[in-house]
Structures are given as structure tokens and as C-alpha cells.
C-alpha positions, -999 to 999 in steps of 0.1 A, spaced: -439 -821 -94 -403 -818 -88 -378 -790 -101 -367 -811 -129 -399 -813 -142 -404 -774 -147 -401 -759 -175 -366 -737 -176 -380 -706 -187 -405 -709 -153 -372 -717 -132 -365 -681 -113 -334 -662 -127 -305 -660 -107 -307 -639 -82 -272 -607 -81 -262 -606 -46 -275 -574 -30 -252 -545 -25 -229 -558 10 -246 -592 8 -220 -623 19 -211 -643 -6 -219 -679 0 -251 -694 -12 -250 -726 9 -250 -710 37 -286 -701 52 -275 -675 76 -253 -655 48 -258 -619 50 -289 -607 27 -274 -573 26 -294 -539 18 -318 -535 -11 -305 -515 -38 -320 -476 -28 -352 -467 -45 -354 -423 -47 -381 -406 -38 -398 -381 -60 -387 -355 -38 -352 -366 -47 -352 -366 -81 -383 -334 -87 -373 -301 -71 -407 -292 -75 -423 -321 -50 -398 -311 -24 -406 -278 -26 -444 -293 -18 -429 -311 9 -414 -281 23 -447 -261 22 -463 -288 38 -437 -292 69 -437 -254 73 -478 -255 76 -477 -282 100 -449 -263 123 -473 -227 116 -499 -246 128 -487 -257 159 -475 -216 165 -510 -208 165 -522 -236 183 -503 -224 210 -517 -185 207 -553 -204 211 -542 -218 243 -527 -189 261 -558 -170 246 -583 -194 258 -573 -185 294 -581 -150 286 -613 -156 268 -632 -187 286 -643 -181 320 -641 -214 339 -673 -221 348 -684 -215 311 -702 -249 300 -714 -252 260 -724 -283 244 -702 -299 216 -713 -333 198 -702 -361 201 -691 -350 241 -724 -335 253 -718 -308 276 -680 -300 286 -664 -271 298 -654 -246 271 -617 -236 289 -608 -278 294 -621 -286 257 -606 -253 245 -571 -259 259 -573 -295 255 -575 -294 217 -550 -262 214 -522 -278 229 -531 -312 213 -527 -297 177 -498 -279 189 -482 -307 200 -493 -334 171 -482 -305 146 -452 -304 158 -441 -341 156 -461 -346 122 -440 -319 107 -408 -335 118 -418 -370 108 -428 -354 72 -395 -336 72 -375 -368 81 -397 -387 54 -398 -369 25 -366 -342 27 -337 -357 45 -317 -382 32 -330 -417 33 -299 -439 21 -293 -467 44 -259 -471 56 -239 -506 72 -217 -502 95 -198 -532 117 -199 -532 150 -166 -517 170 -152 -511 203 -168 -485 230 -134 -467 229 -135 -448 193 -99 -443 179 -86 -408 165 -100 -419 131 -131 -435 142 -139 -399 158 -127 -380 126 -153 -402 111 -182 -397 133 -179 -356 128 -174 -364 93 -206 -382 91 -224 -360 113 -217 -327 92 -228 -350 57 -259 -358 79 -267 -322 84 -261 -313 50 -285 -340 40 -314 -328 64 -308 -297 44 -314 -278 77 -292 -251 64 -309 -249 34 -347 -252 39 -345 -218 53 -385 -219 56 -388 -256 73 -358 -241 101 -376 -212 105 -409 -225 112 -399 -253 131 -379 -228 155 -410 -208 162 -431 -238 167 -403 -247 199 -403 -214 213 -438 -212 213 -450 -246 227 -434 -238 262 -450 -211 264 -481 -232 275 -465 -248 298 -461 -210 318 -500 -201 311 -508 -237 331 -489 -220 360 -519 -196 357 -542 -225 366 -528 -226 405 -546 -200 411 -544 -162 419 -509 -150 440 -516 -155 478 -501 -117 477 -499 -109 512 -531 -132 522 -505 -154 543 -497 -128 567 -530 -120 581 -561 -140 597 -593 -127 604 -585 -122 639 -584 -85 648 -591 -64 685 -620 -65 697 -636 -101 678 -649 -124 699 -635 -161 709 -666 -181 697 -667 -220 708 -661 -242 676 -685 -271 695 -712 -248 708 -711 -220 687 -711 -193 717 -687 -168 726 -666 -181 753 -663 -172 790 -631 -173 811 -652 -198 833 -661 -219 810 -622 -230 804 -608 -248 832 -574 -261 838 -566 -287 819 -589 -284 793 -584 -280 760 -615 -262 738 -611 -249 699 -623 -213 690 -625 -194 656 -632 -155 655 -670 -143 659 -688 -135 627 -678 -167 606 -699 -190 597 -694 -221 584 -719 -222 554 -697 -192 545 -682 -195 508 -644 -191 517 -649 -204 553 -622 -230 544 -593 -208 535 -602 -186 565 -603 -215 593 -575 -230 583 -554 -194 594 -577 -183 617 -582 -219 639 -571 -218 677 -568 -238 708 -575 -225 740 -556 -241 771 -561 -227 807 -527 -231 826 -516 -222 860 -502 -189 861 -475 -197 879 -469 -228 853 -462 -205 825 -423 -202 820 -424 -179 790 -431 -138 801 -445 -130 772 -471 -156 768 -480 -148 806 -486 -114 794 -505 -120 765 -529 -143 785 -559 -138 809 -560 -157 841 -537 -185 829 -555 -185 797 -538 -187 766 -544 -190 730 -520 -204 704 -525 -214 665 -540 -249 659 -522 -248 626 -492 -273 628 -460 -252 614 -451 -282 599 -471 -288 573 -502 -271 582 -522 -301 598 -546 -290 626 -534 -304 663 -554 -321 686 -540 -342 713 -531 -325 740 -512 -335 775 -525 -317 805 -499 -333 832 -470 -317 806 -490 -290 784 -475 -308 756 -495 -309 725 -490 -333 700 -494 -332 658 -507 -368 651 -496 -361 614 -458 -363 623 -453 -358 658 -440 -321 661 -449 -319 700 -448 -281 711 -444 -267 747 -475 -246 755 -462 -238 790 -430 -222 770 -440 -201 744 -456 -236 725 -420 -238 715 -411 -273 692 -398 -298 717 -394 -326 694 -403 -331 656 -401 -313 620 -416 -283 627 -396 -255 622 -404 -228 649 -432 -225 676 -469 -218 675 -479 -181 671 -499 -168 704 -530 -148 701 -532 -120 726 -566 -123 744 -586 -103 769 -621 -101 782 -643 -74 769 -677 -56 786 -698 -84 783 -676 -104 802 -665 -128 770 -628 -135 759 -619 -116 732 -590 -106 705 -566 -75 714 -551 -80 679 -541 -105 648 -510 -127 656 -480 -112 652 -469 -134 627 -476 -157 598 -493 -194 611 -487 -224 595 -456 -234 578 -428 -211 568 -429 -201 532 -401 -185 511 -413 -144 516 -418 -153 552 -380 -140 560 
């Protein structure tokens, strides 16, 4: 049936150009313009955006407390604390606990200031044409007007309850963020400074478990030692081998160019940190023609004929000697810790 056949009163009315709209209704790409502006309740019932209100200063409330569950579930769930929660099964109680605290917190957060945007600041859509990066004088009296009439609309200033709230709910939420720092575990205090190395513990042989002999290093060799009484089933054997860790070269005394590791050796032997003072990885390759012993993680090579001073590489200063001796039953021993930290400098190091 063809438009001529329709009735008229079937024929669509027609259609008032929308507010901005182009004139010009041949042309298919005219300008449709904005639909007229429909209010909300809130706009036009003092009441419903006093509701809305309420209901954005809830949301931000409840992401304040949110946040007070976190830090408190640090305090209050020990970590290896394991309960069962359905659908999940069995979790731990601190991840689940701190995983849905600061996921409230956060969703609270960004559902009150959706609501707020929704519901209490001003909606009216506004064209604008397009104009040139560089704004002139009245252009930028413009944009200031515009943005103090857009802060008077958000009524920030006067939804004393919604500022308030939301304000608390940003002060609080990064407060999480400084419990986490909680979760890298307990202050090294002053554990960096010390090994278990102290006068009168034995060199035991990593390999064959035995205290070790001045015979049973010869020149040339290189053999890896930790301090007698730890064991390697031990719970914190880790943390302590990884400061405590040393090789033991036997040089020619009259090879030794440094006084004081002469001193501090017996019979040519000496006994320097394995711990790279790089980064901390343990060193292994080592050069008997030079004494040179090499970090295969990034080369730091280190003089053990001179102190084990850095010769080429990142590492920042030399390997820390042990002082050694041979006690009554004839086995190398410890006349002390090292003198200073091993491993790699650190900012109380000084």
C-alpha cells in the first residue's frame, strides 16, 4: 500500500525540530539535535533528593567501615587460620577477610559517586562547537564560568552530608594500602648486621657435612662451609645460609697482597662471604691461576688475593672476610662474626 493510500489521520504529525536541530529536512545528515530534557524526580521533589542523599552518604559510610574491617582483620586473623565458607570451601580467613573489606570499600565508593552524579547533579545536556586548541580571553572567562555553574549544580557545597561522607570515605581507603605494607613481613631490625658466625663455631663442609681440617684444603681449591650446629631440615635454615654462606680458598701466603686478609687467615687460608654484594646471588666459579672469583649472575669478579676487592662489575664494595683459626681438635674454626654486613648494601648500612 503506498502513502497515498493511508488514511490522513494514520499519516504521522509533523514532527517540531528538536531544540539545536539544523533546519533542512531534505537533507539526511541534518543535525537531529538534543531531546527536549525530561527532570528527574529528584529535580522537581525535595524530598526524593533528600533520599538520594541518604543513600549516597550510606554507600560512602560503608566504604569507611569497610576499610576499619580491613586494617582490623590484620589484627584479628592469624594467617594460617583456615575456616570453611560456601560456595568457596575452605579459604583462608585473613585473604577472604581482606579480600571482601577492601572490595566493599572500594565498590562503595564508586557506587556512591555514580548515584551522586545520577540522581543529584545536574543532568542537562549541553552543545557546544568545536574550537581552536588555543582558548581566547573569553573562551577562558567562559570555561571558569561554566565550571563554578557546574559546581553549583553538583551541589557539592550544599549536600553538606554527601561532601562529608564522601571525604572520609578518601581518607580512609588509603589507609589500606599502608596496612598491606604490613604483609612484607616483620622489620629486618638489626637481623642484617649479624650471621650466625661467632668465635669459637666450627667451619663444617657444605658437601660432606664434617668440620673441616686445614689439610683437607689445598691450594687451588675452592670448598663451601656454613657454621657448625645448622642443619638443613632446620625451619629458618634459608634466611640463615643465605648470610652465613662461605668459600674457603687456600692461597700462597706469599700470594696474598692485602695485610689484613693475611692476618685474618691460617696457613694461606682464607674465608670470604659467598654472598654476591651485588644482588645477593651465591658465587661459584672460581679461577685458581688469578684467585678471581666470578658471579655468573652479572659478572661482578672479585680479587681474593686482595682483600676479594671488585675488579670488574656492579657490585659495590668487596667481599667481607671471616677471621679463622684452628681450635684443640685441630679443626678450622671462627674467631668472630664478619665485621660487617654481607650481601648488598642497604639504606641503614651507612
Amino acid at each position: 500500500m503506498s502513502s497515498q493510500e493511508i488514511p490522513e489521520e494514520n499519516l504521522p504529525a509533523e514532527q517540531v525540530p528538536a531544540h539545536g536541530a539544523v533546519e533542512g529536512a531534505d537533507d539526511p545528515f541534518a543535525d537531529p539535535g538534543l531531546p527536549a530534557h525530561q527532570p528527574r524526580i529528584q529535580d522537581i521533589d525535595e524530598r526524593a533528593a533528600d533520599r538520594s542523599e541518604r543513600a549516597v552518604a550510606f554507600m560512602f559510610t560503608l566504604s569507611m567501615l569497610a576499610t576499619v574491617g580491613f586494617i582490623a582483620s590484620f589484627v584479628i586473623f592469624p594467617v594460617d587460620k583456615i575456616v570453611y565458607i560456601f560456595p568457596f570451601g575452605h579459604v583462608s580467613a585473613l585473604n577472604f577477610s581482606l579480600g571482601l573489606t577492601l572490595g566493599v570499600a572500594l565498590f562503595a565508593i564508586g557506587a556512591g559517586a555514580v548515584h551522586w552524579a545520577r540522581t543529584l547533579m545536574s543532568d542537562v545536556e549541553v552543545a557546544d562547537d568545536r574550537h581552536a586548541i588555543s582558548a581566547e580571553p573569553e573562551v577562558k572567562a567562559k570555561v571558569l564560568a561554566d565550571f563554578a555553574a557546574g559546581a553549583e549544580e553538583s551541589a557539592f557545597g550544599r549536600r553538606k552530608l554527601v561532601r562529608n561522607t564522601m571525604f572520609g570515605a578518601l581518607a580512609l581507603v588509603p589507609l589500606a594500602g599502608v596496612v598491606l605494607l604490613r604483609d612484607l613481613g616483620p622489620l629486618p631490625e638489626k637481623k642484617l648486621r649479624s650471621t650466625l658466625w661467632a668465635k669459637g663455631k666450627q667451619l663444617v663442609n657444605m658437601n660432606t657435612m664434617e668440620p673441616l681440617r686445614p689439610e683437607d684444603v689445598t691450594v687451588g681449591s675452592l670448598t663451601f662451609a656454613m657454621p657448625e650446629g645448622l642443619e638443613e631440615d632446620a625451619e629458618d635454615f634459608q634466611k640463615q645460609i643465605a648470610k652465613a654462606a662461605l668459600m674457603i680458598i687456600r692461597i700462597e701466603p706469599s700470594n696474598i697482597k692485602d695485610k689484613r686478609e693475611r692476618e685474618w687467615a691460617h696457613e694461606g687460608i682464607v674465608a670470604f662471604s659467598k654472598i654476591c654484594t651485588h644482588v645477593g646471588c651465591p658465587i661459584s666459579l672460581y679461577e685458581q691461576q688469578t684467585h678471581h672469583v666470578l658471579c655468573p649472575c652479572h659478572q661482578s669478579t672479585f680479587d681474593l688475593s686482595d682483600g676479594a676487592r671488585v675488579i670488574f662489575g656492579p657490585a659495590g664494595h668487596a667481599l667481607p672476610q671471616l677471621r679463622i683459626g684452628v681450635n684443640s681438635e685441630g679443626n678450622l674454626e671462627a674467631l668472630g662474626d664478619f665485621e660487617e654486613p654481607v650481601g648488598p648494601a642497604f639504606w641503614e648500612r651507612g
